[in-house]
C-alpha positions in Angstrom: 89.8 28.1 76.9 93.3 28.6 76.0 95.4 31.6 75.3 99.1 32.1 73.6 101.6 34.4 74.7 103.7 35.6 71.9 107.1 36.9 72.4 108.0 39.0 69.2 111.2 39.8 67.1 113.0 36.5 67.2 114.5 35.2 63.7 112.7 32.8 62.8 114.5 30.0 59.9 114.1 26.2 59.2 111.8 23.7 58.1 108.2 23.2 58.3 106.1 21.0 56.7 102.4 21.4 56.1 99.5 19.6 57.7 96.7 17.8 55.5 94.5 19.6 54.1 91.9 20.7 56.0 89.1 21.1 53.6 90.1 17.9 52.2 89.7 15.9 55.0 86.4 16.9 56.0 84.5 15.9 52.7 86.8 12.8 52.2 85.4 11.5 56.1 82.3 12.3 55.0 82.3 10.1 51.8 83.6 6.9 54.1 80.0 6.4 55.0 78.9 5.7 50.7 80.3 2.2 51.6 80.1 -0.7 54.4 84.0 -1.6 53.4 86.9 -0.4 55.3 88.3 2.8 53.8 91.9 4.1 55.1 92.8 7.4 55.4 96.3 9.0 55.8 97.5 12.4 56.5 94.7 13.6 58.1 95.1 16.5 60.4 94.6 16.9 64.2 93.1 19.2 64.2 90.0 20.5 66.1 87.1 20.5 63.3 88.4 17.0 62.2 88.3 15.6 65.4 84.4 16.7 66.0 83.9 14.8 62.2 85.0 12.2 63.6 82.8 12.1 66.0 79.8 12.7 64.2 80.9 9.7 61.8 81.1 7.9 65.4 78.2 9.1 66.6 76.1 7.4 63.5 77.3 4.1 64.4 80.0 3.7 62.2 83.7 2.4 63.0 86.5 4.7 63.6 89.4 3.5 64.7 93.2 5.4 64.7 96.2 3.4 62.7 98.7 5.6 64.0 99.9 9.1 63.6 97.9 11.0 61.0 95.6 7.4 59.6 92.8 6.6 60.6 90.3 3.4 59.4 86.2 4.3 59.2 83.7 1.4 58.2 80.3 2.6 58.0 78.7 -1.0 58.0 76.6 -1.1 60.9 74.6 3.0 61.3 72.5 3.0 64.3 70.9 6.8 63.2 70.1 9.1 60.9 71.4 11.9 63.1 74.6 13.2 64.2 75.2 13.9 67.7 73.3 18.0 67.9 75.7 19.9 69.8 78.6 18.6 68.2 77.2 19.0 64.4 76.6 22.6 65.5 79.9 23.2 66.1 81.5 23.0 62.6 80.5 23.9 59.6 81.6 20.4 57.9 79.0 18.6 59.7 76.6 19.6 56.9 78.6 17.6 54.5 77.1 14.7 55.4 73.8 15.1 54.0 75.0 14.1 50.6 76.7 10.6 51.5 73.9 9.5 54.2 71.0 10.3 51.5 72.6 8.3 48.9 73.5 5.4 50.7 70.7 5.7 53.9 67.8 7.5 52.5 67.9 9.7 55.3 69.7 12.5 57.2 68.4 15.3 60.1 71.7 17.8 60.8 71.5 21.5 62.4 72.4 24.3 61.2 76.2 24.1 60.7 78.6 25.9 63.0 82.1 27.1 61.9 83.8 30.9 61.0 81.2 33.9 61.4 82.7 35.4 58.7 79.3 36.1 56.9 75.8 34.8 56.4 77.4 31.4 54.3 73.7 30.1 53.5 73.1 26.9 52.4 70.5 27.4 50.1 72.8 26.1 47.3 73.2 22.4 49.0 69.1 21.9 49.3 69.2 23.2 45.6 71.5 20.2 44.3 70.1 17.5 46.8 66.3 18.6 46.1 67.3 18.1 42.1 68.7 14.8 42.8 65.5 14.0 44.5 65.8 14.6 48.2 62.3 15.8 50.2 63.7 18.6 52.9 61.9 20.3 55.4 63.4 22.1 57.9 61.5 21.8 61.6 62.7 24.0 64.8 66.3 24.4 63.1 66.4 21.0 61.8 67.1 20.4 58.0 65.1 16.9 57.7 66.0 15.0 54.3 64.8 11.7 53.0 64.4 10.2 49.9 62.7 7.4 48.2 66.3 6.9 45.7 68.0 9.7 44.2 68.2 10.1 40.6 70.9 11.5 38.3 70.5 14.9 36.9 71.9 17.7 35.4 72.4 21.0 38.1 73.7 23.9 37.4 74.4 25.1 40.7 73.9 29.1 41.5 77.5 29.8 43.1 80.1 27.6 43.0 80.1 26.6 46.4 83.0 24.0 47.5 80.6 22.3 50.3 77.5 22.6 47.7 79.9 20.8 44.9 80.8 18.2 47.2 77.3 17.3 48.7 76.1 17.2 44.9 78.8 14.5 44.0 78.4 12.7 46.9 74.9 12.2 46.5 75.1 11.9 42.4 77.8 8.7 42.4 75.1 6.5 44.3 72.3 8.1 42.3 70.7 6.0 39.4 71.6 7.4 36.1 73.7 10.2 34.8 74.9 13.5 36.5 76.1 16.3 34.8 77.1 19.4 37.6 77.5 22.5 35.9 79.2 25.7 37.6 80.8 23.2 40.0 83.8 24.5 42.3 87.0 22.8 41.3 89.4 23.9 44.7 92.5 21.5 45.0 90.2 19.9 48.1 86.9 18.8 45.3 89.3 17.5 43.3 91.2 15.3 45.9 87.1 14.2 47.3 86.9 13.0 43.6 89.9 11.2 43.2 89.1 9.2 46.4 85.7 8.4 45.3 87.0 7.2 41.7 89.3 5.3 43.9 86.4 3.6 45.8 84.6 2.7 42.2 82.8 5.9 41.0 82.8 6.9 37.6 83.4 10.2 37.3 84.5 12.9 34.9 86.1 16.3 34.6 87.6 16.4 37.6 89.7 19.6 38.3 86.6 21.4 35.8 83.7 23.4 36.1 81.5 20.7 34.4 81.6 17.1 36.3 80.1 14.2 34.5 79.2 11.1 37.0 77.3 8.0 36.3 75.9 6.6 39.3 76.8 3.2 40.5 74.6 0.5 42.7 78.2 0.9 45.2 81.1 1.8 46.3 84.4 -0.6 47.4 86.7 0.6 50.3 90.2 2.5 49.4 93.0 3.3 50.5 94.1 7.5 50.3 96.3 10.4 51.8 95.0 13.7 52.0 96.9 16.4 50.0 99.4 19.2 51.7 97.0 21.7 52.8 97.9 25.0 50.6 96.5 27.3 52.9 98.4 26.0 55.4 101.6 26.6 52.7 100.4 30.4 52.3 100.1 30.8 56.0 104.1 29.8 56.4 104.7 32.4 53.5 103.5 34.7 55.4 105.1 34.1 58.8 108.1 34.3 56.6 107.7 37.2 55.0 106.7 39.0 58.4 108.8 38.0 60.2 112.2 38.1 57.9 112.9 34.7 58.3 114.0 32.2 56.1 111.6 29.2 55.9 111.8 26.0 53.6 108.5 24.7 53.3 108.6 20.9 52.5 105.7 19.0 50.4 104.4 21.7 49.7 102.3 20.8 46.9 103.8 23.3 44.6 101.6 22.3 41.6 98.5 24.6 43.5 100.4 27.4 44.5 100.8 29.3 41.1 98.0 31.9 42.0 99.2 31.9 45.8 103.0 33.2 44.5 101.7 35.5 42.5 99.8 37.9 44.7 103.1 37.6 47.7 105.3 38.7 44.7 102.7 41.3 44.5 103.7 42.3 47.8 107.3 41.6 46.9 107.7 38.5 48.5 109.9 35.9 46.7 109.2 32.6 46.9 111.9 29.3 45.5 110.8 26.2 44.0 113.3 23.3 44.5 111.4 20.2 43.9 108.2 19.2 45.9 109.7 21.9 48.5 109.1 25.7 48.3 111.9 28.0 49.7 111.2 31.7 51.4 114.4 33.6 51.4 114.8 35.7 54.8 115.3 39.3 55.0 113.9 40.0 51.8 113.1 44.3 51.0 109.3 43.7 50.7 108.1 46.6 48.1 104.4 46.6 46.7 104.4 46.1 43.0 102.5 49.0 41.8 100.2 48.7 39.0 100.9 50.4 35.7 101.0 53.0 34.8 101.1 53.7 38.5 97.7 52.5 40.6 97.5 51.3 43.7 97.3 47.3 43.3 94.4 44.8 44.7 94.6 41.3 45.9 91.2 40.1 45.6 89.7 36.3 46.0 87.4 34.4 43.9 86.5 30.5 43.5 89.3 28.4 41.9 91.8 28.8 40.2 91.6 32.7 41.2 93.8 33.3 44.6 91.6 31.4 47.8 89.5 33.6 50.1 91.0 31.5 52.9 94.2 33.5 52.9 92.5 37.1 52.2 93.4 37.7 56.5 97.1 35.8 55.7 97.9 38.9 52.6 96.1 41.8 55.2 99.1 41.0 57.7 102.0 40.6 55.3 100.8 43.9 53.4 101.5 45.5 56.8 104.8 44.6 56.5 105.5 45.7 52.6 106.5 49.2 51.3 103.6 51.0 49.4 99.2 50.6 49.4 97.3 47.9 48.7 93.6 47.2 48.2 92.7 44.1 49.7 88.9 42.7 48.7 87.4 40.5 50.4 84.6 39.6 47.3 83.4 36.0 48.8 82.3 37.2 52.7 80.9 40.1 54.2 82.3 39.9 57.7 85.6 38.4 57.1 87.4 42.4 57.2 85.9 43.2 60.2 89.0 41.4 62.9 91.5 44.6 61.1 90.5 46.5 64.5 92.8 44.1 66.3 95.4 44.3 63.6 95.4 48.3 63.7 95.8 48.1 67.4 99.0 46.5 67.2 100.5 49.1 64.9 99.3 48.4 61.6 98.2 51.2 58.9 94.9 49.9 57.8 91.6 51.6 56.4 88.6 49.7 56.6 86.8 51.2 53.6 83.5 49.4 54.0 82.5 45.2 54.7 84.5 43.9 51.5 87.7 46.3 51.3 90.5 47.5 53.3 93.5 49.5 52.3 96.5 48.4 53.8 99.8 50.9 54.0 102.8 49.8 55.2 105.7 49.2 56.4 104.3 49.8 59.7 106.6 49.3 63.2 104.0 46.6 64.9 104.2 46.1 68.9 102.8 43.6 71.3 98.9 43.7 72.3 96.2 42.4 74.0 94.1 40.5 71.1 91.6 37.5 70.1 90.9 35.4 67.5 87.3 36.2 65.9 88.2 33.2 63.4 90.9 30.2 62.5 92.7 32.8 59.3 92.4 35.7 61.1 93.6 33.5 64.6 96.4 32.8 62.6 97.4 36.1 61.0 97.3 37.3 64.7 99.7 34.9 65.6 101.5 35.8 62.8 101.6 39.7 63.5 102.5 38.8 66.8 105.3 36.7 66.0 107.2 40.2 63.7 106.2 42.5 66.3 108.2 44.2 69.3 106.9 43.0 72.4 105.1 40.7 74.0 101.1 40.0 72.4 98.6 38.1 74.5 95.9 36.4 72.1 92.7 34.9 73.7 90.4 32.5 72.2 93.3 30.5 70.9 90.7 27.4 69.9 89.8 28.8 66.7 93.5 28.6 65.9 93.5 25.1 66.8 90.5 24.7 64.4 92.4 24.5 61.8 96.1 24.3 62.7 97.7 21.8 64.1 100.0 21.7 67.0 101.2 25.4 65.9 102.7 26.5 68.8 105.0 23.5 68.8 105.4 22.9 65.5 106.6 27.0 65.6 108.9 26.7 68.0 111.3 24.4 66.0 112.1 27.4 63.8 112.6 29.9 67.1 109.1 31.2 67.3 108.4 32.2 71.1 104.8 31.0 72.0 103.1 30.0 75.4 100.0 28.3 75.6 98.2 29.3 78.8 94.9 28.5 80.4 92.4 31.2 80.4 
């Protein structure tokens, strides 16, 4: 176990450029197992969670070999199991996303009940809902979600939430499926959409991608491909923040501008400007951050809600820049009931928060933060920590620095190459 040592109130300016997108990556390694042919896959993180999928897609049988930084090559020809390695499938909650490809293409898959954030209850009702409509048998023994099937069959679903991981299960099952598919309610996150332009790439036939509705007509297989993962946007927001917090100025390249329109909008609520100049997105440094109030004179919300409204993901990301910005803000939490509940940490370094029930804090600020002793409950709340830590005065120990790594890459070193002070330390 690992812990960072944060030095604060340095200026902070330069360039970063984002990783690849987390949630991305994790649906498009699953989906290399819907065909025995070599699929290629570039820009993926290295991160922790994608280094467990890997893994698991290991752990199955299948090929996976690294092409250098970022690519890797899987070929899912020869499967010795229908069952992940336990312990590590327990770890993540991405682990579950490969019921979907193994019952299409194996007939058969036994995972556990996925790991990841404890940021609420995240059932996944929804997933058994889809699969069971396209003809999966589940029973669930000691912990263990047992699926099989005799041959899926297309459908239409209207799923009851638009889940992202319930989406993608669905369509990974449905392009192998016989027949037509027609998803209704599906999520449409920058991340589906890049899953379904890599299956189309592989020879699915699929449409409405980036829409609520997705049509797919099942084909007998699926060829090999060739794909990069996208910027990861959450990843984008996080270095918005850090900007914002800590004054400097930070020119974020590739930073897949074309999914940041909601993103911009709530950090100009906060009165942080952001600069597009091509694919790269500029954050001016000591910018006067001033809440926009509402009219005719309300206190604002930022609140989440599935795509295109502004990603949950980043709900901890706005809690530590509002600390920063002149005025109140509501921030609600709609999508998870325990994702609030790490504000204790952020209060003790300083910040002005009140932690009105599970879904809804109220942030005042500017508030003076200093260094404390803290850890990461989570990889976004991990991260706003670190962020905090980075504008305040002091020093700021943070423990349980793994869940950072979950879903960051290299941070502290890729941090220090615009000033940031960070030392990793052994627990």
């Amino acid at each position: 176990m690992d812990k960072f040592f944060v030095e604060g109130g340095h200026p902070l300016s330069g360039t970063l450029t984002p990783s690849g997108n987390k949630n991305e990556a994790l649906p498009v390694l699953a989906a290399t197992l819907l065909t025995d042919q070599t699929v290629r896959l570039r820009n993926v993180p290295e991160i922790l969670d994608i280094a467990i999928m890997r893994e698991l897609i290991a752990s199955l049988g299948a090929s996976v070999s690294a092409q250098g930084d970022h690519t890797f090559e899987f070929q899912a020809r020869n499967i010795l199991g229908h069952a992940p390695e336990f312990t590590k499938a327990t770890r993540i909650r991405g682990s579950f996303l490969l019921a979907g490809p193994m019952l299409a293409r194996f007939g058969e898959v036994s995972l556990p009940v996925p790991g990841g954030d404890r940021i609420g209850l995240r059932p996944v009702q929804t997933h058994l809902l889809a699969l069971e409509e396209l003809g999966a048998q589940i029973r669930v023994e000691g912990g263990i979600y047992r699926m099989q099937t005799d041959g899926l069959k297309g459908t239409c679903i209207q799923l009851d939430e638009a889940s992202v991981m319930a989406t993608e299960n669905a369509v990974m099952a449905a392009v192998l499926a016989e027949g037509q598919t027609e998803i209704y309610n599906a999520a449409c996150e920058p991340h589906v959409q890049g899953l379904c332009r890599l299956l189309v790439q592989m020879g699915a036939k699929m449409e409405g991608i980036g829409s609520n509705r997705l049509q797919i007509q099942g084909v007998s297989s699926l060829q090999g491909a060739d794909y990069a993962v996208q910027p990861d946007h959450i990843e984008v927001g996080s270095f918005i923040g850090l900007a914002a917090v800590t004054r400097g100025e930070i020119r974020i390249c590739n930073a897949g501008v074309e999914h940041l329109r909601m993103v911009r909008l709530m950090f100009d609520r906060l009165g942080v400007t952001t600069k597009v100049e091509g694919d790269d997105l500029l954050v001016p440094g000591d910018q006067e951050l001033v809440v926009r109030p509402d009219t005719p004179g309300g206190i604002p919300k930022i609140d989440d809600g599935p795509w295109p409204a502004f990603p949950a993901d980043l709900t901890s990301i706005m809690t530590v820049t509002a600390t920063q910005s002149r005025g109140a803000v509501l921030i609600f939490e709609k999508m998870f009931e325990s994702r609030l509940f790490w504000v204790d940490k952020l209060i003790s370094m300083g910040a002005q928060i009140i932690l009105c029930d599970p879904h809804r804090a109220v942030v005042s600020g500017p508030a003076a933060l200093h260094g404390a002793e803290v850890s990461s409950p989570d990889i976004r709340a991990g991260m706003s920590l670190l962020i905090a830590a980075l504008g305040a005065k002091g020093t700021t120990e943070i423990h349980n620095v793994s869940q950072i790594d979950r879903g960051y890459e290299r941070i502290e070193e890729r941090l220090s190459t615009i000033g940031a002070r960070i030392r990793r330390v052994k627990e």
